[in-house]
C-alpha positions in Angstrom: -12.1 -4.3 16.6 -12.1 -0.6 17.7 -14.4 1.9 16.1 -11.8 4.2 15.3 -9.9 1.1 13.0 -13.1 -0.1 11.6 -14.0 4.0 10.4 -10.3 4.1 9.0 -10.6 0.8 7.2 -14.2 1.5 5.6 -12.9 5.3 4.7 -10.0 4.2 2.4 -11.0 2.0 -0.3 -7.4 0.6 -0.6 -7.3 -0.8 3.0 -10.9 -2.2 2.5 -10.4 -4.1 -0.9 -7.4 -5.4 1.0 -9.0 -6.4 4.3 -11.8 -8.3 1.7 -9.6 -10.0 -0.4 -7.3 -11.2 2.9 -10.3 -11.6 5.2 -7.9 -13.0 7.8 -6.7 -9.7 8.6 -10.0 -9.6 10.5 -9.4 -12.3 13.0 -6.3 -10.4 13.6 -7.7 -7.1 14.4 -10.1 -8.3 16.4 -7.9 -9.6 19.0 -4.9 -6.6 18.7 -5.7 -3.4 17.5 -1.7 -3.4 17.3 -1.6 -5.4 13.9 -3.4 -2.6 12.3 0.7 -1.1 11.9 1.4 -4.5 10.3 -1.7 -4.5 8.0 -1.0 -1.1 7.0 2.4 -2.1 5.9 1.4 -5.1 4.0 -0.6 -3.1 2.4 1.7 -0.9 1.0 4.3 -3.0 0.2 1.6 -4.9 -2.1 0.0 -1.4 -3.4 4.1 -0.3 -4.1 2.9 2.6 -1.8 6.3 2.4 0.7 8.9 5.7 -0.2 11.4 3.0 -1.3 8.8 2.1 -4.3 8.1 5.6 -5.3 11.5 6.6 -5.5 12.4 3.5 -7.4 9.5 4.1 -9.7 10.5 7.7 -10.6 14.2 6.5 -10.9 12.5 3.9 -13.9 10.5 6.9 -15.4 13.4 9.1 -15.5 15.7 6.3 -17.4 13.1 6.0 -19.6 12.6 9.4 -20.1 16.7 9.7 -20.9 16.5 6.8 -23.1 13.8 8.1 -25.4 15.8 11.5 -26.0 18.4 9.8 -26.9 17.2 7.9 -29.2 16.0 11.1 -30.9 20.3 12.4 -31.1 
């Protein structure tokens, strides 16, 4: 694996708890410093860190948020 890979994986805690708990990804990155874009997106599809999950998130909050005041009317 490439220094610069390994020094982004250890600096993020995310990406590290992720590469320990699927200690496959290893294997992967060894061979293809490619699959780093592939890990990252698992990653934050299983984190709900992708735009699509933010946006849907403050969508939720803001129904919520409309709900509760009217409740109070």
């Amino acid at each position: 694996m490439e220094l610069e890979i390994q020094k982004l994986l250890v600096d993020n805690p995310k990406m590290y708890e992720h590469l320990k708990e699927n200690s496959y990804y290893i294997k992967y990155l060894n061979r293809d410093s490619l699959y780093y874009k592939e890990f990252i997106e698992r990653m934050k599809e299983l984190y709900h860190e992708r735009a699509t999950d933010k946006i849907s998130d403050a969508i939720d909050n803001m129904d919520i948020i409309s709900n509760v005041l009217m409740a109070f009317k």
